[in-house]
C-alpha positions as CSV (number, residue, x, y, z in Angstrom):
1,X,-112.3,7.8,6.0
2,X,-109.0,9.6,5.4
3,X,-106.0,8.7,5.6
4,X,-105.2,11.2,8.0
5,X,-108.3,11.2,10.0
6,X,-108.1,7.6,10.5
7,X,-104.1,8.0,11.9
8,X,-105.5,10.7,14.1
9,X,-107.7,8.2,15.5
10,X,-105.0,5.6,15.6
11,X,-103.0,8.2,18.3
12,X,-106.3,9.5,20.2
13,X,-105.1,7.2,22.9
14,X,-101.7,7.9,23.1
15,X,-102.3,11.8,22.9
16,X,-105.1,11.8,26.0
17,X,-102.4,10.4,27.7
18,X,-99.5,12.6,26.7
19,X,-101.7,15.2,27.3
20,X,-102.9,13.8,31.1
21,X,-99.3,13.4,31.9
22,X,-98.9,17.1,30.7
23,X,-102.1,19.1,32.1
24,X,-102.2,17.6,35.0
25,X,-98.8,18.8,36.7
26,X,-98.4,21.9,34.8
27,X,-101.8,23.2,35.8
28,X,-100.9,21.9,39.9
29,X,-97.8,24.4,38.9
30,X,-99.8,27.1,37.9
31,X,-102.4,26.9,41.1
32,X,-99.4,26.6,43.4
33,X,-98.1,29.9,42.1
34,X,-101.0,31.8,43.2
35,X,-100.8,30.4,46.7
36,X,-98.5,31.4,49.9
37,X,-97.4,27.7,50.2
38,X,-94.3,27.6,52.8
39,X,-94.9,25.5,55.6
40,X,-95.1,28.2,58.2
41,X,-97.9,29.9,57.3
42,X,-101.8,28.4,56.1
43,X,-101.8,27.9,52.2
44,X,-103.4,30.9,51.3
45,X,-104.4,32.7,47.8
46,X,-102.2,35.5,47.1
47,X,-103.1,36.4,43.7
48,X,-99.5,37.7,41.6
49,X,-97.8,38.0,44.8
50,X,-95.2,35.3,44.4
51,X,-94.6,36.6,40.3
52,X,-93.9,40.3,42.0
53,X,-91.9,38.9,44.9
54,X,-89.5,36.8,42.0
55,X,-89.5,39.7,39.2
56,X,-88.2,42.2,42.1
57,X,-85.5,39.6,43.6
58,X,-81.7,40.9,42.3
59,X,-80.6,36.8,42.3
60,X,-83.5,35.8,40.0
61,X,-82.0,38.3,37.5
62,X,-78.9,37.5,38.3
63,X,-79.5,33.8,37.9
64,X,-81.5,34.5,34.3
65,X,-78.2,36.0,32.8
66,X,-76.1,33.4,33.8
67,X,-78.3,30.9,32.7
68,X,-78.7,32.6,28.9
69,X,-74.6,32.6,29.0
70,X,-74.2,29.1,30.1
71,X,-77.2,28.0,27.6
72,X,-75.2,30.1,25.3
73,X,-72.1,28.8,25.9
74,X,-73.1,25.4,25.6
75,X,-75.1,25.3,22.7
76,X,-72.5,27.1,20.6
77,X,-69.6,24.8,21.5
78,X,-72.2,21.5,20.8
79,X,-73.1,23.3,18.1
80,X,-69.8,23.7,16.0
81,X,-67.8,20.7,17.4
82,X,-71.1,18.3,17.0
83,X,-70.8,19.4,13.0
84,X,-66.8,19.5,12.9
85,X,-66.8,16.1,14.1
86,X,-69.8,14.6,12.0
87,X,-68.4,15.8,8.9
88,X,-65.0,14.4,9.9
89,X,-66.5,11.4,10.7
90,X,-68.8,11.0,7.6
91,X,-66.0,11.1,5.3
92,X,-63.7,7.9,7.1
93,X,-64.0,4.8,5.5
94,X,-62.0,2.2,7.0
95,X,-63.1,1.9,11.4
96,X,-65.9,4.4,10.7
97,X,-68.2,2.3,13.6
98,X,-66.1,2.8,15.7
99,X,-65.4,6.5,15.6
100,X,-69.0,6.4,15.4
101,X,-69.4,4.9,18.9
102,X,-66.1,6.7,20.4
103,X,-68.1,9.9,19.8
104,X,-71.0,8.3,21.5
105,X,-69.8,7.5,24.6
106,X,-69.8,11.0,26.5
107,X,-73.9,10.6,26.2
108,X,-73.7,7.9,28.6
109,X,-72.4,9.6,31.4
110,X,-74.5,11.1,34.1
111,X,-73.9,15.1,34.2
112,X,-73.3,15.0,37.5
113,X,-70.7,12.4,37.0
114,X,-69.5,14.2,34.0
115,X,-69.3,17.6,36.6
116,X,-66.9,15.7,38.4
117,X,-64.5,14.4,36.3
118,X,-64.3,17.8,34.8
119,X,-63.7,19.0,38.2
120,X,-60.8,16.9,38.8
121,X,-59.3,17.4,35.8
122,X,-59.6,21.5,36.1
123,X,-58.8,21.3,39.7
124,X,-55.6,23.7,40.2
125,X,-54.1,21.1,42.9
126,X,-53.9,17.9,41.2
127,X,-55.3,18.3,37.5
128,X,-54.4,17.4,34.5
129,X,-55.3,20.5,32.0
130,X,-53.0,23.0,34.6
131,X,-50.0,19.8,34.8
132,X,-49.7,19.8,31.3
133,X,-50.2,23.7,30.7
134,X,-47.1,24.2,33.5
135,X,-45.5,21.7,31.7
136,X,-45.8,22.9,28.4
137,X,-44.6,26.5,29.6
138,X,-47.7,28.0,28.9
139,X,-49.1,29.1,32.7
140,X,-46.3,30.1,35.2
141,X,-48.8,29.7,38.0
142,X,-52.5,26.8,37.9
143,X,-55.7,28.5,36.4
144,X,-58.4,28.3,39.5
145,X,-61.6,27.6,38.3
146,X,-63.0,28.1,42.3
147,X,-61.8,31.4,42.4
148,X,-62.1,32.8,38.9
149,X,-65.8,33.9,37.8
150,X,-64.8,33.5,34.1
151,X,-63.1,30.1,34.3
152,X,-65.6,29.0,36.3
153,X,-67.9,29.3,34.1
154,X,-65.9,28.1,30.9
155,X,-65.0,25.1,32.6
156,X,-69.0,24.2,33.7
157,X,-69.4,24.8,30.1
158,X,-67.1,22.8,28.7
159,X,-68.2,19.9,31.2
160,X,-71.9,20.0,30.0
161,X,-71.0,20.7,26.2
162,X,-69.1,17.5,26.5
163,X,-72.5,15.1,27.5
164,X,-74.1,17.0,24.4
165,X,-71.9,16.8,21.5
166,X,-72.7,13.2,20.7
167,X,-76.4,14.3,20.4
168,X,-75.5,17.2,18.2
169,X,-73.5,14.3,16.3
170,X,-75.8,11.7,15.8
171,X,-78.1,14.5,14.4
172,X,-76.2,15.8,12.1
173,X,-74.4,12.8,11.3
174,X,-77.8,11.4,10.1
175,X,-78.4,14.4,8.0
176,X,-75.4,14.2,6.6
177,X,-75.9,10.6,5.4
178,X,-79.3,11.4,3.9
179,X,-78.1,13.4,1.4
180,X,-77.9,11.8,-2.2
181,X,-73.9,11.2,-3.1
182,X,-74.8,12.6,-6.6
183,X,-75.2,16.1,-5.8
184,X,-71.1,16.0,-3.9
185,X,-70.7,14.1,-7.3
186,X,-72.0,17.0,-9.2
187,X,-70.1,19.5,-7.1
188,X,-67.3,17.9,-7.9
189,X,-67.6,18.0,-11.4
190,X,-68.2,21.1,-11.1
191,X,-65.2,21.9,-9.5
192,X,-66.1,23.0,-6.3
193,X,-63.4,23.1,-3.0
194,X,-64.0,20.6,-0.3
195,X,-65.2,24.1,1.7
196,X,-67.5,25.2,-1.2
197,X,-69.2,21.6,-1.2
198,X,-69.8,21.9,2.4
199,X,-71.0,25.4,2.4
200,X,-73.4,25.3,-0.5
201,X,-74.6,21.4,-0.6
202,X,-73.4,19.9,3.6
203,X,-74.9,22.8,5.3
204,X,-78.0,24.2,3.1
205,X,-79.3,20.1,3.5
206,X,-78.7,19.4,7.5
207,X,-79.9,22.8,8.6
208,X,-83.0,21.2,9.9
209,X,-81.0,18.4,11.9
210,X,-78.6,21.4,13.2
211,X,-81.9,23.6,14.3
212,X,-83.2,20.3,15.9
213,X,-80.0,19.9,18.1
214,X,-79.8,23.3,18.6
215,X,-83.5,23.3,20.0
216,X,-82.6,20.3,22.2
217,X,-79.5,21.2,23.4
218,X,-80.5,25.2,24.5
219,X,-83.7,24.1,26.4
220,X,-81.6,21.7,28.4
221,X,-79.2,23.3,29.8
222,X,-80.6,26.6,30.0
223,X,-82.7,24.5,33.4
224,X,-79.9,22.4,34.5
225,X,-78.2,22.3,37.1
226,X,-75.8,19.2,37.4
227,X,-72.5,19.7,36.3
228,X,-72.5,23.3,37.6
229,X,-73.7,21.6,41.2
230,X,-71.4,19.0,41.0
231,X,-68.3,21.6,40.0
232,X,-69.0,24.9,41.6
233,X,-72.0,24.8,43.5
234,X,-73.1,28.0,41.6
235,X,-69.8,30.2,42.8
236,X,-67.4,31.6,42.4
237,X,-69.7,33.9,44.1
238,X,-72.7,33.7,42.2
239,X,-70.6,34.0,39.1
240,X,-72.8,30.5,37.7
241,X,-75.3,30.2,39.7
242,X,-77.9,29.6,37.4
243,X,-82.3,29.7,37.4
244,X,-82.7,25.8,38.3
245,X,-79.9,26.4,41.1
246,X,-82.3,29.1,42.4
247,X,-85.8,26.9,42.0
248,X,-84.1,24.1,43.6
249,X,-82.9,26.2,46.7
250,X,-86.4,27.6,47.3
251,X,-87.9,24.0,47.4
252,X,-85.3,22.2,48.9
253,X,-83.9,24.8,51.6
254,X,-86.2,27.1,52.2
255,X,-89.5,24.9,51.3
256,X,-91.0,28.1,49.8
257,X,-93.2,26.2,47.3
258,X,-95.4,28.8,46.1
259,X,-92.1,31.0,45.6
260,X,-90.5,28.1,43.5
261,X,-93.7,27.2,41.7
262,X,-93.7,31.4,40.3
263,X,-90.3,30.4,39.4
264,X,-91.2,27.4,37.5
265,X,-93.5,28.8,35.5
266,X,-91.8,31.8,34.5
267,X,-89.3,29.2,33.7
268,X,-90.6,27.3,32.1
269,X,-92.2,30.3,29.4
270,X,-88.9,31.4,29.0
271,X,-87.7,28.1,27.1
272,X,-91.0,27.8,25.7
273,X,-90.5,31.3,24.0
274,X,-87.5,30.8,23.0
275,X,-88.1,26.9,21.3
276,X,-91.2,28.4,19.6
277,X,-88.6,30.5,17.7
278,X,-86.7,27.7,16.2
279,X,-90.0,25.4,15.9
280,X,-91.0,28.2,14.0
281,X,-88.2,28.1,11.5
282,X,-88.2,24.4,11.4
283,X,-91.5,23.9,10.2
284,X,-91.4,27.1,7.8
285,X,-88.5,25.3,5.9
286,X,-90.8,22.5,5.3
């Protein structure tokens, strides 16, 4: 027997029951969609009804955008501090455990916890960011983050980047520590600038660790809702009310579950196009 065919078999077990775990509410998803499921009327088959009733709705496209600029947001600011601070950190010698685990410790807060501390410390009352901006002579008057639509959203983004940079870190971190000390050796040899030994040996080699974190970190918190629950409750306005806001209202408030289900799914393609994209150029680099 191969090698390969026996490891298959070896997981046969483990995969039905991945897969169980997976067919079995995503297809209960998929029925529901078809179905007029609200409590107030009888569960009846209503074919694409629900998908035309979402796609026509001016708050589902209002609460897509927001969602691709909060993803956005939050995957670029991960993104470049995660790889700031794991090359800063892979280069200390003396105390380098723990830096390792000071950079750790934002992953062990709940978002919603996270939401709220971020809250307090944006609030324009009592918190700290507009107290030291007013005392550094920088603002005349505090920056509200529950009346501005744009600081509002930068601050639910900053909140949520801050739970994810330690992932992004780790990651890359761990890429960073796989590669082979002779090639910065040869580099330096070579003559090459702290920048140019990033750019052309760091980078090239932990491209697949940031892609990783990247893919991790966009599906996320394009569907979450936590910080921006705990912070703004989707306002300003609706200026970050987001697609899992909108899901969870239609369950939870208006018990619309064939509504939410059409939600769900189109949901749910939306990350799954978008993550085929970078598992694409993940496993191309291989």
């Amino acid at each position: 027997m191969k090698s390969s065919t026996f490891g298959l078999l070896l997981s046969l077990p483990g995969l039905i029951f991945i897969a169980l775990l997976l067919v079995f509410p995503i297809s209960l998803l998929f029925a529901i969609s078809f179905l007029r499921y609200d409590f107030i009327h009888p569960v009846t088959f209503i074919g694409l009804n629900n998908y035309i009733e979402v796609v026509n709705s001016r708050v589902f496209w209002i609460s897509i955008i927001n969602a691709a600029i909060y993803s956005s947001g939050v995957t670029a600011v991960t993104t470049l501090l995660g790889v700031i601070i794991a090359s800063s950190v892979s280069r200390i010698k003396k105390l380098s455990t723990f830096f390792r685990t000071l950079f750790i410790l934002p992953w062990a807060v709940p978002l919603v916890v996270s939401g709220l501390v971020w809250r307090w410390m944006l609030d324009p009352g009592v918190g700290v960011y507009n107290y030291l901006l007013r005392k550094l002579s920088l603002i005349e008057t505090p920056i509200n983050i529950f009346g501005d639509p744009v600081v509002a959203m930068i601050g639910v983004i900053m909140a949520d980047s801050w739970t994810k940079i330690p992932l992004m870190f780790v990651l890359v971190l761990a890429g960073i520590k796989s590669i082979p000390p002779e090639l910065y050796e040869a580099a330096k040899v070579d003559g090459a600038s702290s920048i140019d030994t990033f750019r052309y040996v760091t980078l090239p080699l932990i491209k697949k660790s940031i892609l990783f974190g990247v893919l991790v970190t966009s599906m996320f918190s394009f569907r979450t809702i936590d910080a921006i629950w705990s912070m703004t409750r989707g306002g300003p306005g609706r200026a970050t009310y987001v697609i899992g806001q909108y899901l969870v209202e239609y369950v939870t408030q208006y018990y619309n579950l064939g509504f939410a289900a059409a939600v769900g799914v189109i949901l749910m393609f939306a990350v799954s196009s978008f993550a085929g994209v970078i598992v694409y150029y993940l496993l191309r680099g291989r």
